[in-house]
C-alpha positions in Angstrom: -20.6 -64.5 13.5 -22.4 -62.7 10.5 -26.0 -62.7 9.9 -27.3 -62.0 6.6 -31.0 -60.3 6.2 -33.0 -60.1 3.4 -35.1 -56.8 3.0 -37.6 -56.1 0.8 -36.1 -53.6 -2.2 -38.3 -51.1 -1.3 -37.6 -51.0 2.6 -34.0 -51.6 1.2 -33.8 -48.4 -0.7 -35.9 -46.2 2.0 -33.5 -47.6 4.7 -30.4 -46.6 2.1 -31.4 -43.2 1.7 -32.0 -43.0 5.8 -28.8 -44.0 6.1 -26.7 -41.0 3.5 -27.4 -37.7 5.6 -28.8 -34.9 3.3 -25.7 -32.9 3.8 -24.1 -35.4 2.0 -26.3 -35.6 -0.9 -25.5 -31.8 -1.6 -21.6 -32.3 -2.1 -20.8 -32.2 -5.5 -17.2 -32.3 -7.3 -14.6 -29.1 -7.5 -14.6 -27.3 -11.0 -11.8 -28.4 -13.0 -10.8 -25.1 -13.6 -10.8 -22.0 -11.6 -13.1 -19.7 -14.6 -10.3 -18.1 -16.2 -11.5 -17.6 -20.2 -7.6 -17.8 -21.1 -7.0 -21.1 -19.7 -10.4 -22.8 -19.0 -8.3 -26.0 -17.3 -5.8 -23.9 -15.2 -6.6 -23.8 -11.8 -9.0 -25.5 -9.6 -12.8 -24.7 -7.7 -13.8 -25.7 -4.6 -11.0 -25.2 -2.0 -7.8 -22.0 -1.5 -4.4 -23.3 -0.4 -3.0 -21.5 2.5 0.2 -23.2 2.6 2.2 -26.0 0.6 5.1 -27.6 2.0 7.5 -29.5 -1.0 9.4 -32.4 -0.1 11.9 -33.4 -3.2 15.0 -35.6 -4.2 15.9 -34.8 -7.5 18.9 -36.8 -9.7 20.2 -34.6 -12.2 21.9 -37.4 -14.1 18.5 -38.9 -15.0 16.1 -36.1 -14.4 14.4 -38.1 -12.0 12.4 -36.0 -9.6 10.9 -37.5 -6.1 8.5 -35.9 -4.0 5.9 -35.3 -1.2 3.5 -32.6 -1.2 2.0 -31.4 1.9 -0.8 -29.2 0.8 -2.7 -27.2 3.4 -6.3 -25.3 2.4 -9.7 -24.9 3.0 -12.7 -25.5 1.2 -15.1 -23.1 0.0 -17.6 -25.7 -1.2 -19.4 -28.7 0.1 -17.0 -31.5 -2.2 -17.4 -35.0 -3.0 -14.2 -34.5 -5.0 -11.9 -32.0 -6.3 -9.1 -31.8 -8.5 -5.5 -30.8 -8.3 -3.2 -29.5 -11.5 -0.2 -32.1 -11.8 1.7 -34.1 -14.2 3.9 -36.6 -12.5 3.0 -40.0 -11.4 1.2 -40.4 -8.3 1.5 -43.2 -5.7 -0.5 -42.2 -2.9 -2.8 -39.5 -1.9 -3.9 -39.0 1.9 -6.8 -36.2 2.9 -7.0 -35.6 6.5 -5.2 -38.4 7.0 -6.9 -41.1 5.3 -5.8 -42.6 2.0 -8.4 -41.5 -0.7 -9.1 -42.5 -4.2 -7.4 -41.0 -7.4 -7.7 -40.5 -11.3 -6.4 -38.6 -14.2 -8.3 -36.9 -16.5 -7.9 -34.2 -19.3 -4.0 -32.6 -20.1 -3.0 -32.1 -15.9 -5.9 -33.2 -14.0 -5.4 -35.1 -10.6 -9.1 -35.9 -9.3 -9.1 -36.8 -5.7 -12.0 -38.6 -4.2 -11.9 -38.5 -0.2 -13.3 -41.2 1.9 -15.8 -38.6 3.5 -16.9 -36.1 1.7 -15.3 -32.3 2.8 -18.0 -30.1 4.1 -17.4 -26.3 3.1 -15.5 -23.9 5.2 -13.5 -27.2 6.9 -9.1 -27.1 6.8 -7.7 -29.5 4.3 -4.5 -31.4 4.4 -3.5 -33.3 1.1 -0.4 -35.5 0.9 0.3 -36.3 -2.2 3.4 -38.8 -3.2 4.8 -38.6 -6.3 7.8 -39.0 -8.9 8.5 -39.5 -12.8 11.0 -37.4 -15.1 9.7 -33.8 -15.5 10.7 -33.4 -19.2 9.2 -36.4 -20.0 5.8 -34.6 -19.8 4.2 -32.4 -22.1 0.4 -30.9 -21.3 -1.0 -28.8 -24.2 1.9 -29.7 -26.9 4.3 -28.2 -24.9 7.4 -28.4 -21.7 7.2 -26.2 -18.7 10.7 -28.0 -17.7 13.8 -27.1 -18.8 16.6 -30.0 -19.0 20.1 -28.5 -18.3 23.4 -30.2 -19.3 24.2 -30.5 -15.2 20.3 -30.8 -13.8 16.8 -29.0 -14.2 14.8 -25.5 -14.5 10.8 -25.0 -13.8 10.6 -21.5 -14.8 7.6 -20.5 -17.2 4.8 -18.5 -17.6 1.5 -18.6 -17.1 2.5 -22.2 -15.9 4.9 -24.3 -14.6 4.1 -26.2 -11.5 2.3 -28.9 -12.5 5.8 -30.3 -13.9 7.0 -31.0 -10.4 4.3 -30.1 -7.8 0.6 -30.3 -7.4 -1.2 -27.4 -7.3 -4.2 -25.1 -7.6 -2.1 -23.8 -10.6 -3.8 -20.3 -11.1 -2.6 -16.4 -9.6 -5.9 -16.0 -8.0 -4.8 -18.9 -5.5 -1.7 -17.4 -3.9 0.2 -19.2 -0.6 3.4 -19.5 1.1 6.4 -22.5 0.5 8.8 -24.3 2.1 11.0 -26.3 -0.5 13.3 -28.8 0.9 15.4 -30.4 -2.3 18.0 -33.3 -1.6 20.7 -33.5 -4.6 23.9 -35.1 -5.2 26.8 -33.1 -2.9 28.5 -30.6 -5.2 25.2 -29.8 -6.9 23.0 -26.7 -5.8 19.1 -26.6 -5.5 17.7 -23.0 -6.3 14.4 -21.7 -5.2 12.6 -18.7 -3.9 12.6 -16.8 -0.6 15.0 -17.3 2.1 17.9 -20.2 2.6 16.6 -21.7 6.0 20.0 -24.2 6.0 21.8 -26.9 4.5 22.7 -30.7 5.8 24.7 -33.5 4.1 24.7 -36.8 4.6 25.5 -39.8 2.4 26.4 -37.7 -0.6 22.9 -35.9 -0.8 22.6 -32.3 0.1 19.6 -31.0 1.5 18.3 -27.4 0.7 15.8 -25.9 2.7 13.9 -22.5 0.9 11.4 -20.6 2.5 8.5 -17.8 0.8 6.8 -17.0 4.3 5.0 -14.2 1.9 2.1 -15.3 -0.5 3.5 -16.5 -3.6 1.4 -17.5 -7.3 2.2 -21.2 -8.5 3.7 -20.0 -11.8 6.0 -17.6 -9.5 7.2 -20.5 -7.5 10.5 -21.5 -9.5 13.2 -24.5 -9.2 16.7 -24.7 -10.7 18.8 -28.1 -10.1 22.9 -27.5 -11.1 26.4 -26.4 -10.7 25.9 -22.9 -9.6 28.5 -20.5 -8.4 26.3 -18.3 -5.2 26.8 -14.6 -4.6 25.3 -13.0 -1.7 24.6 -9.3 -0.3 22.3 -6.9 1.1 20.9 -4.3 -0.5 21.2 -0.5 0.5 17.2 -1.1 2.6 18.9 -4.4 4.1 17.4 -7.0 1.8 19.2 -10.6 1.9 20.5 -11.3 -1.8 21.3 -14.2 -3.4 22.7 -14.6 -7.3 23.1 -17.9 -8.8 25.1 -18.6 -12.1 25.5 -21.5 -13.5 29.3 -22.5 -13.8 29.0 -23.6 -17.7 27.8 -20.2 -19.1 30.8 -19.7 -21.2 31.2 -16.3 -23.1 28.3 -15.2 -21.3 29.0 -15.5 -17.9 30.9 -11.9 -17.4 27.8 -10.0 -19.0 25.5 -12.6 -16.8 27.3 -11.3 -13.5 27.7 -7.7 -14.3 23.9 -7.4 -15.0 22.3 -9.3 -12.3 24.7 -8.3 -9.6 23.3 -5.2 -9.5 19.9 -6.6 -8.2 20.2 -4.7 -5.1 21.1 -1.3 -6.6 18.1 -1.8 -9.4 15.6 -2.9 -6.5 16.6 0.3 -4.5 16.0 2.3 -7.1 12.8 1.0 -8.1 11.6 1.4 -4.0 11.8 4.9 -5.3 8.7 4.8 -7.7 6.5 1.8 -6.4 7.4 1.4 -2.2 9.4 -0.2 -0.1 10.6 -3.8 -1.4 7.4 -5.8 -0.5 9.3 -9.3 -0.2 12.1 -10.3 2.5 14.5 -11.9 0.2 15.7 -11.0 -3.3 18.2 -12.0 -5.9 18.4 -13.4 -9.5 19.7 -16.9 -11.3 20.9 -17.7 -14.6 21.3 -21.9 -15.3 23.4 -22.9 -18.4 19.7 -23.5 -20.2 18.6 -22.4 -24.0 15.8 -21.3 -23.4 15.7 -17.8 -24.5 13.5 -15.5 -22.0 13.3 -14.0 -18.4 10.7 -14.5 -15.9 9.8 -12.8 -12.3 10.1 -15.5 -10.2 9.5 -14.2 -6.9 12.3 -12.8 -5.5 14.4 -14.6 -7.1 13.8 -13.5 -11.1 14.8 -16.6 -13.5 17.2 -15.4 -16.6 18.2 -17.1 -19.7 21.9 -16.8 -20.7 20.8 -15.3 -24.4 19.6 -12.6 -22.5 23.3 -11.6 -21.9 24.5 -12.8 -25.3 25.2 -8.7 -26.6 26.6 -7.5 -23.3 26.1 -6.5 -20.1 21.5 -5.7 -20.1 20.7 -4.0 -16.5 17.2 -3.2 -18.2 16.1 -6.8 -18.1 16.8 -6.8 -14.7 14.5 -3.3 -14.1 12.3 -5.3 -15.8 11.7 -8.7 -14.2 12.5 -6.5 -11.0 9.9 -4.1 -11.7 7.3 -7.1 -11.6 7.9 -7.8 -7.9 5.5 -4.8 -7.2 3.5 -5.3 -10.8 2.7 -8.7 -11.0 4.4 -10.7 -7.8 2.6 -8.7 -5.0 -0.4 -7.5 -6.9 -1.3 -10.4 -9.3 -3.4 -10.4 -12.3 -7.0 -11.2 -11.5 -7.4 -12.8 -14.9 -4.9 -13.4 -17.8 -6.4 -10.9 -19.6 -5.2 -8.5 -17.1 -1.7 -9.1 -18.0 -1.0 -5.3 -19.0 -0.9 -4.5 -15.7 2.4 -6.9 -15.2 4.0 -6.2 -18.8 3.0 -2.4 -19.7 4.4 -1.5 -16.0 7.2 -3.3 -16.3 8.5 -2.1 -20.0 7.3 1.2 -18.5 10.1 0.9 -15.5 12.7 0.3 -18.4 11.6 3.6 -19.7 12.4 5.1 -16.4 15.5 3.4 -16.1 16.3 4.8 -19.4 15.8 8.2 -18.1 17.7 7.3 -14.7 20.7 6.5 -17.0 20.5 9.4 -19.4 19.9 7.5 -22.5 16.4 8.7 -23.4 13.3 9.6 -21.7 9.8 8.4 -20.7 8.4 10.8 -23.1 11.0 10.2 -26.0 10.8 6.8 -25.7 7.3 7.3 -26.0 7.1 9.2 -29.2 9.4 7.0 -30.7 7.0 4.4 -30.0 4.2 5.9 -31.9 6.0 7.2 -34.7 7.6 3.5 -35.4 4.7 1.8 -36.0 2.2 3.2 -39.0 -1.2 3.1 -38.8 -1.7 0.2 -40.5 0.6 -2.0 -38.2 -0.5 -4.8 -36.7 1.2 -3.7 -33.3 -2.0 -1.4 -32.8 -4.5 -4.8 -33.3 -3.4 -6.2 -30.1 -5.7 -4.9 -27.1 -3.0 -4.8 -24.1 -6.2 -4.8 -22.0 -7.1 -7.8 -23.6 -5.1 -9.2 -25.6 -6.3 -12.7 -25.8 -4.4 -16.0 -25.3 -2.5 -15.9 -28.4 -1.4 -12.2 -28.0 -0.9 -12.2 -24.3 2.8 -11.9 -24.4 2.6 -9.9 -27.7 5.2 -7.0 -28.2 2.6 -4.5 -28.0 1.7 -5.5 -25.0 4.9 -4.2 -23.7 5.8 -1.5 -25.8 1.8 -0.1 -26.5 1.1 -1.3 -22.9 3.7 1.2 -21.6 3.2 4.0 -24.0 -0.3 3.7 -22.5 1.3 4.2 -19.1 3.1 7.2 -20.2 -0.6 8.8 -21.5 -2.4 8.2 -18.3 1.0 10.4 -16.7 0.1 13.0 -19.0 -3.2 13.0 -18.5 -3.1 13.5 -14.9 0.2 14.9 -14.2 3.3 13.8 -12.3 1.9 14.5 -9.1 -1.4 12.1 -9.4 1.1 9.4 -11.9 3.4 8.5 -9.0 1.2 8.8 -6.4 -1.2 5.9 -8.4 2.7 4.3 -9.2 3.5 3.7 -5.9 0.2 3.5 -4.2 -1.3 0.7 -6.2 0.7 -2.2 -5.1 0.2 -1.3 -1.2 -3.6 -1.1 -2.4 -3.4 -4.6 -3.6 -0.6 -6.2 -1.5 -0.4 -9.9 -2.2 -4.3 -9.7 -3.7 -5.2 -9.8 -7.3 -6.5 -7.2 -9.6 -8.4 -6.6 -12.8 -7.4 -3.5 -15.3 -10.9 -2.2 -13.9 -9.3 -2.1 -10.7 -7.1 -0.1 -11.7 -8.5 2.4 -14.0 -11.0 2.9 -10.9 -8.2 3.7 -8.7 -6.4 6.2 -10.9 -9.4 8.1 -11.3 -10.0 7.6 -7.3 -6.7 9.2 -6.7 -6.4 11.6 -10.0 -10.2 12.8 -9.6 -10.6 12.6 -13.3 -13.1 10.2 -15.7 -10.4 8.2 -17.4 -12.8 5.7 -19.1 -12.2 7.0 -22.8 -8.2 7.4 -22.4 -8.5 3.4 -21.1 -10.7 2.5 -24.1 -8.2 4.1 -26.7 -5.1 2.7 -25.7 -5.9 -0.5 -24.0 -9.4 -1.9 -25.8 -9.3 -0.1 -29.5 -7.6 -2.1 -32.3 -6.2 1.0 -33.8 -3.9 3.6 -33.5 -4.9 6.8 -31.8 -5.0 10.0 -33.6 -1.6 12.0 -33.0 -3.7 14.4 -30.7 -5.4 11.5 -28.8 -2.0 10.4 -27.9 -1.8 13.0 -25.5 2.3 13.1 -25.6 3.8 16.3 -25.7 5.6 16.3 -29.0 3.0 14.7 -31.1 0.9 16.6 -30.3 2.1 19.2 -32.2 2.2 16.8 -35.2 5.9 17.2 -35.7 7.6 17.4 -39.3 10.1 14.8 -38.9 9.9 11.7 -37.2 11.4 11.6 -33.7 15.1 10.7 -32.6 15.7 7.2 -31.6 16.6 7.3 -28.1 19.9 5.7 -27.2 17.9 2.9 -24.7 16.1 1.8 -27.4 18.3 -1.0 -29.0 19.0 -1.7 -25.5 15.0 -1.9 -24.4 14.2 -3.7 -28.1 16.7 -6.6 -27.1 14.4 -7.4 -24.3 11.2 -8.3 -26.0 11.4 -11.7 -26.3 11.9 -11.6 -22.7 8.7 -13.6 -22.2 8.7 -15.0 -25.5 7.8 -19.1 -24.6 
């Protein structure tokens, strides 16, 4: 039996509010972004993921991608809502356990609306079920999935995720994975981490990856095809695994010869920046024509053009050299990106000395002298380059001529002792080029503000004096010797080129 009771509307309304408890009045909804000035929608406010937990059945033959996302966090706000980055069409979202109430909005926004509003500080399970064909979407005039002749690649940079998970799609949110991908027996699922197993039944195979380490969404990678699997260990006892596609043609001998030489590269590297920092490591290449390389975390994504002129170890150095600049210590903003991309180049130039075909110093001066003062290589800020220059060339090649300045500046002893004591600093944390100026001059005991200023924030080369290398600055006569690396080094800078 219902009874029905009419109330005045003003004792209505002062009953109403009685009823809503004033904590609950204060929620408000998550930030659609995270307050990045790059990429104002990337990322999320209002809650950090500890954990997500992927789900996926994926049909190469129609790029069809199924999935549930188990999404663990807390939040760090009183919400009435927040928002998730995604792309794919969603059929059901559950927090806590209780079906709640979603929308879309703007290029990759999922708004969740949770039947009780999430007071800050509480944990925060998400379920989100989903499917849809990943390179069916575009956000921003553009595909973060790659369609192979035999399956798919998420592989980009600064995003990819939202093409086939949800996420809070920004560095500053790092957490582990566990990636469990069912495809069609005889085809292989690639991720990062560790291979936990393999199961299969009814003529799916199940693969079951596992980052136990924290991990940024654009690092988080997945390859669908016919791949041919190498494994190792390297010298420090580091699980490998190598995929190749088994369609790379002409390539596929250069391909092999490069990347198999992950272990030897990542040894070498454990030299100059620390131990490994991750407990699995390897490198893939799909039959995909897409024309760069990307860090994925420990397992580095390469394109087959990359291999197109030969064997090219010095890509590998490269995207290598990012596990410690870039994987473990993460930009805290885009426009910190010269702390991935000048270390990395600079690592080449190291590698280039390792291998007797030019060094540090030469590769350097050759650097300066190619570019005249009236380039537009020296416009580009590597300490901030801005969204249209963030993957500029003279981010790389100024970046680590920059690198090779502050060595001189404070000598070998301080330079590797800042080169290999950063990442531990930082390990699996973020940080800001003002980081790390503060910690060179921490460790080197020297101001370093005005050397920062002229090669990172001027838009204009330095005088030959200010560039504090050892052969220009005795203004030399005749331009320097092109180092035999260089062609080698030069065919690697589109290697982020997307």
């Amino acid at each position: 039996m219902h009874r029905r009771f009419i109330v005045p509307g003003a004792l209505g309304a002062a009953s109403l509010m009685l009823a809503i408890p004033a904590s609950a009045a204060a929620h408000s909804p998550g930030a659609p972004g995270i307050g990045d000035p790059y990429y104002p929608a990337y990322g999320n406010g209002g809650y950090d993921v500890s954990h997500y937990d992927l789900r996926l059945k994926y049909q190469p033959a129609t790029d069809r991608l199924e999935g549930t996302a188990t999404i663990l966090a807390r939040t760090t706000a009183d919400l009435s809502r927040f928002n998730l980055d995604f792309l794919l069409d969603v059929g059901e979202v559950r927090v806590n356990g209780a079906k709640a109430s979603f929308t879309t909005s703007g290029e990759q926004e999922l708004e969740i609306t949770p039947k009780k509003p999430l007071d800050k500080g509480s944990p925060l399970t998400v379920v989100v079920r989903y499917s849809g064909v990943p390179s069916s979407k575009q956000a921003f005039g553009f595909t973060s999935w790659h369609r192979t002749p035999d399956g798919g690649i998420a592989a980009n940079e600064p995003e990819a995720a939202a093409w086939w998970f949800p996420s809070n799609d920004h560095p500053l949110d790092k957490a582990t994975y566990d990636v469990s991908v069912q495809v069609p027996d005889g085809t292989q699922a690639i991720s990062n981490g560790t291979l936990q197993s393999t199961s299969s039944r009814l003529g799916w195979t199940r693969w079951n990856w596992r980052s136990d380490q924290p991990q940024a969404t654009y690092l988080a990678t997945l390859a669908v095809g016919r791949f041919d699997l190498s494994t190792g260990t390297t010298e420090g006892g580091i699980p490998v695994v190598n995929a190749y596609s088994r369609d790379l043609g002409a390539n596929d001998g250069a391909a092999r010869a490069s990347v198999e030489r992950t272990g030897e590269v990542a040894d070498w590297l454990s030299e100059y920046f620390g131990p490994y920092p991750f407990n699995a490591l390897g490198g893939y290449v799909p039959n995909t024509t897409t024309g760069y390389a990307l860090e994925t975390q420990t397992r580095p994504f390469y394109s087959p053009r990359q291999f197109a002129n030969g064997s090219n170890v010095s890509v590998v150095v490269h995207e290598l050299a990012h596990q410690w600049y870039g994987d473990l210590v993460s930009v805290r903003g885009w426009k910190d990106i010269w702390i991935n991309e000048g270390f990395a180049r600079y690592a080449q130039w190291l590698w280039s000395e390792h291998e007797g075909e030019g060094t540090a110093q030469e590769l350097a001066d050759y650097t300066y002298a190619s570019h005249p003062a009236d380039d537009a290589f020296w416009t580009v800020k590597p300490g901030d380059p801005g969204p249209e220059n963030q993957f500029d060339g003279a981010v790389y090649d100024r970046g680590a001529l920059a690198v090779q300045v502050l060595r001189n500046a404070i000598g070998d002893d301080a330079f590797f002792t800042v080169l290999k004591g950063w990442p531990a600093k930082y390990a699996h944390g973020n940080a800001s080029v003002a980081d790390f100026q503060r910690y060179a001059e921490e460790v080197s005991g020297k101001p370093l503000a005005a050397l920062f200023d002229t090669w990172l924030f001027q838009p204009s080369k330095p005088d030959a004096p200010a560039a504090g290398t050892r052969s220009l600055a005795k203004a030399p006569a005749t331009p320097p010797v092109q180092p035999r690396s260089w062609r080698k080094i030069a065919a690697t800078n589109d290697v982020h080129e997307h």
